[in-house]
KOLPA-144298 format. One line per field, with one value per residue (C-alpha): residue in one letter; x, y, z. Coordinates in steps of 0.05 Angstrom, whole numbers. Layout:
% residues N
r c(A|...);
east c(X|...);
north c(Y|...);
up c(Z|...);
***
This chain:
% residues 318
r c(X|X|X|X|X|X|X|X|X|X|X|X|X|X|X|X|X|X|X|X|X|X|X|X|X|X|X|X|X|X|X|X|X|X|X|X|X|X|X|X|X|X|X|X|X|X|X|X|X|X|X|X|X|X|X|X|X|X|X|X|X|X|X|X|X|X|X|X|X|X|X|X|X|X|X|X|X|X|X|X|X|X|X|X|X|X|X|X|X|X|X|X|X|X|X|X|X|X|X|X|X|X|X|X|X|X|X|X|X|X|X|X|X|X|X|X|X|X|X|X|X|X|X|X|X|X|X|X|X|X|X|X|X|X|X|X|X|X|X|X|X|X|X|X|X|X|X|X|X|X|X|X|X|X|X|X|X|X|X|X|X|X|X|X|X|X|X|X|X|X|X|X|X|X|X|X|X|X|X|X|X|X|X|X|X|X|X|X|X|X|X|X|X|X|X|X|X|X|X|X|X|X|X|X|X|X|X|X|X|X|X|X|X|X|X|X|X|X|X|X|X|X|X|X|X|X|X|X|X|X|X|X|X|X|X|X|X|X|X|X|X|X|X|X|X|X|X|X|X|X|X|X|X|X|X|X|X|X|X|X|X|X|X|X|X|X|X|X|X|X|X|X|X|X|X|X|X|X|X|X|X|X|X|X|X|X|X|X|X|X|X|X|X|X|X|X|X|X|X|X|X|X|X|X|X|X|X|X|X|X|X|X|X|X|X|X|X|X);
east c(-503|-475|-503|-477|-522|-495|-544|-532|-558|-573|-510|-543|-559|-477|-469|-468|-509|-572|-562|-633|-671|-615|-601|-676|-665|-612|-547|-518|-443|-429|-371|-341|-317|-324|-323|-266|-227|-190|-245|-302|-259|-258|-320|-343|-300|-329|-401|-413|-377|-406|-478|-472|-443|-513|-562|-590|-564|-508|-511|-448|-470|-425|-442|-377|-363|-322|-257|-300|-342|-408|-414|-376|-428|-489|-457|-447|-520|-552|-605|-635|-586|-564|-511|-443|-381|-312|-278|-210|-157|-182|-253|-235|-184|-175|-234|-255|-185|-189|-257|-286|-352|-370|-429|-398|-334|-293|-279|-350|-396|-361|-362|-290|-314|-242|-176|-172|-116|-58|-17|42|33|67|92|76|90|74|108|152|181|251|294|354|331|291|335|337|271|252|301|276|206|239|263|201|168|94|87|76|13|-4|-68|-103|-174|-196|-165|-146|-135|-70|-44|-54|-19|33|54|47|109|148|145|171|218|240|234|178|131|82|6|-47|-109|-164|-200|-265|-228|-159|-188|-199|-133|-103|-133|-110|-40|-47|-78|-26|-63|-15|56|48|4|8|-35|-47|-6|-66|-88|-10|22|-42|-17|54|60|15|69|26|45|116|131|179|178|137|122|162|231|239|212|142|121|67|116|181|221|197|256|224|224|285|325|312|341|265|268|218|153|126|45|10|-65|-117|-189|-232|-302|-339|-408|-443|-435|-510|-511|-525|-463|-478|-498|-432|-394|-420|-401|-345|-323|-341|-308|-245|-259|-269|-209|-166|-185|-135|-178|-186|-108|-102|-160|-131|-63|-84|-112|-59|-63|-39|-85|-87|-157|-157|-203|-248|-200|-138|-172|-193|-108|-91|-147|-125|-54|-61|-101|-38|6|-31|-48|14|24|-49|-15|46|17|-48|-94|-168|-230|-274);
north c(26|106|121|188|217|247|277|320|348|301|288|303|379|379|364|286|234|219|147|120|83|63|77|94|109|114|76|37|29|-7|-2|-71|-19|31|109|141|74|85|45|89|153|129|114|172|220|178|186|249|261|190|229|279|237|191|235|199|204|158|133|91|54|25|-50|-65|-147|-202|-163|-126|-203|-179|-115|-166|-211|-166|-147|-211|-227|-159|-167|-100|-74|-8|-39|-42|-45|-19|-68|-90|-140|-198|-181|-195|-246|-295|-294|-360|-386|-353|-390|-447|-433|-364|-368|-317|-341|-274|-304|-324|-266|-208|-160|-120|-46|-13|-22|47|59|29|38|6|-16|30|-11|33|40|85|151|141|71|64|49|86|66|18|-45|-41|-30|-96|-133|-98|-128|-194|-195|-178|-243|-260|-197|-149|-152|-126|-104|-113|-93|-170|-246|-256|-183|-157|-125|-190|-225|-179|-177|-245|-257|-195|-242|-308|-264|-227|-281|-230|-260|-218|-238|-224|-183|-166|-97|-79|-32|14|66|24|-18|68|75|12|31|101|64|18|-46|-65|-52|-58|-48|-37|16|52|111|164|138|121|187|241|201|209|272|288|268|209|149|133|104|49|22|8|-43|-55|-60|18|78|103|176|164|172|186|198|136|72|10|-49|-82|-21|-42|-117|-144|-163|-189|-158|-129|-126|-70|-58|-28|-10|-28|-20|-84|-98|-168|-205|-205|-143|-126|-122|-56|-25|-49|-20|50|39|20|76|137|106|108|169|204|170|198|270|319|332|255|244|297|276|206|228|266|210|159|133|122|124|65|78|3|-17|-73|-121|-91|-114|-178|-194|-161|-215|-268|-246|-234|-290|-335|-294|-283|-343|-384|-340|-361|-439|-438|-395|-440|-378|-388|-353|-391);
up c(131|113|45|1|-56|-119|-170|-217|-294|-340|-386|-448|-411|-426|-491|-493|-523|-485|-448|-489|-425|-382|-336|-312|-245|-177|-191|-125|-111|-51|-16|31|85|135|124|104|87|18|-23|4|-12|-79|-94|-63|-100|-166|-156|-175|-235|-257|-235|-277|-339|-329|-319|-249|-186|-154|-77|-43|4|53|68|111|136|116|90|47|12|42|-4|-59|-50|-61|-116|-144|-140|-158|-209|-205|-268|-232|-175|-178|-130|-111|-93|-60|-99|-48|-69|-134|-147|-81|-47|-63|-47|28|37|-15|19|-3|-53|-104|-151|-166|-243|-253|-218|-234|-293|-304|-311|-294|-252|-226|-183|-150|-82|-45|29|85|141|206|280|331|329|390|368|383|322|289|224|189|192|265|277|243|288|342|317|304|388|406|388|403|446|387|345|274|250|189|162|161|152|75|56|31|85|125|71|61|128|135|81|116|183|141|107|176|229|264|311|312|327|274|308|247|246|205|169|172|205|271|253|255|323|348|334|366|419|435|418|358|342|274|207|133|111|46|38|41|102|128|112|134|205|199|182|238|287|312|273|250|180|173|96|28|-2|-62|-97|-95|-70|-78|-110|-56|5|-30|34|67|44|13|46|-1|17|87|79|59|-15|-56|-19|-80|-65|-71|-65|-117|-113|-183|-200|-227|-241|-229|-291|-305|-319|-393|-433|-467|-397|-367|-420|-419|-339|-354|-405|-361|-299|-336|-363|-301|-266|-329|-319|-289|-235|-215|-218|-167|-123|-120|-115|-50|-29|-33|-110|-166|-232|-268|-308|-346|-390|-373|-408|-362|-301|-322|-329|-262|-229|-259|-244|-169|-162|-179|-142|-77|-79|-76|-12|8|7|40|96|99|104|117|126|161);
***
């Protein structure tokens, strides 16, 4: 377990209203992932300005396991009023569906604090992949049947799904090998162990421009202000791949209303600010910065979408 801390003045020591008795002492965001994987950038780039707007200091804490439903799960079942989570769409809309067993129910167990930013997926290769352009790479893919494999950062998350419906969509063989995170799924793919991976485009692109990874598509109708020379996967001959993947901050859903509101409005806040847009822009993201009430819609949302996928590909986590 890595742990950051942030602390900072006391808010009201800036000209805001003192937060009263809460909260009273270290807030806890725990992160479902390695190191350097886009949630823990994230957070990490969040807790200190949330530090210095609450007055007490704010520690990520990386819990990583399960595609990210460990950290969830904690979450879910903190009762110590001063935990909360960024979290992954599968965190927070089909976990249950991926595995009936887990004891959390995203709909139930989680407070909405904030949808706060959005990315396409980058379908990559290694750098010295033979293809003239995208199209023929993927038949090239297609030929090569069972003896490719893609990565993913776990079972159930969306760039397992997503390449799942590229390979019923394609005719591609390849064989599904889960990672803890991207980071390993990146040095699997420079290592030679897979062929193939979607990645966030902040992790994707620092690796393609390095000259070590080679990027074949995004996700998505059209192309992405993320990696505008990169085609999308329609303009490639894939239609109708249109996931992309979002980090949000929720609390457990015991947590006092008027405490998850204040969260809630200085996460969105922050992520709003110039200064945010351009962290999370260098990072791979786009700002959404929804109120609690926006991310509440995109869960219930992706949780119908994904999950039709989730059926007709019979995905379990066991």
């Amino acid at each position: 377990m890595a742990a950051a801390a942030f602390c900072t003045a006391p808010a009201w020591s800036q000209g805001r209203a003192s937060p009263a008795s809460w909260p009273s002492r270290t807030l806890r965001i725990l992160v479902g992932f390695p190191g350097g994987s886009s949630p823990d950038l994230l957070a990490r780039a969040l807790a200190e300005p949330l530090s210095r707007r609450l007055g007490q200091p704010v520690i990520v804490e990386n819990r990583p396991g399960a595609s990210g439903n460990l950290a969830a799960d904690l979450v879910a079942h903190a009762t110590d009023g001063h935990t909360i989570g960024v979290m992954i769409n599968g965190n927070l809309t089909i976990a249950r569906l991926l595995n009936p067993k887990l004891s959390f129910d995203p709909a139930r167990d989680f407070a909405p604090l904030s949808l706060i930013a959005t990315a396409p997926l980058v379908l990559v290769t290694a750098a010295d992949a033979s293809a003239a352009n995208p199209r023929a790479f993927l038949e090239t893919a297609r030929q090569a049947g069972g003896r490719w494999n893609y990565g993913s950062p776990g079972v159930g998350t969306i760039a397992h799904i997503g390449m799942e419906l590229i390979k019923a969509r394609t005719g591609i063989a390849a064989v599904h090998v889960p990672y803890p995170g991207n980071p390993q799924v990146i040095g699997a793919l420079l290592g030679g162990q897979i062929q193939l991976a979607l990645l966030p485009p902040g992790l994707a692109m620092a690796q393609v421009k390095a000259g070590k990874l080679r990027a074949i598509a995004v996700s998505g109708a059209g192309r992405s202000t993320l990696a505008p020379e990169v085609p999308s996967l329609a303009e490639a001959g894939v239609p109708g791949v249109l996931l992309d993947i979002w980090n949000a901050a929720a609390a457990p859903a015991s947590m006092p209303a008027a405490h998850a509101q204040l969260l809630a409005e200085h996460i969105t806040s922050i992520a709003r600010t110039p200064e945010m847009r351009a962290t999370l822009f260098q990072q791979g993201w786009q700002v959404v910065a929804t109120a609690p009430e926006g991310l509440a819609q995109r869960m219930k949302t992706d949780t119908a979408e994904l999950g039709r996928i989730i059926a007709s590909k019979s995905i379990r986590v066991e």
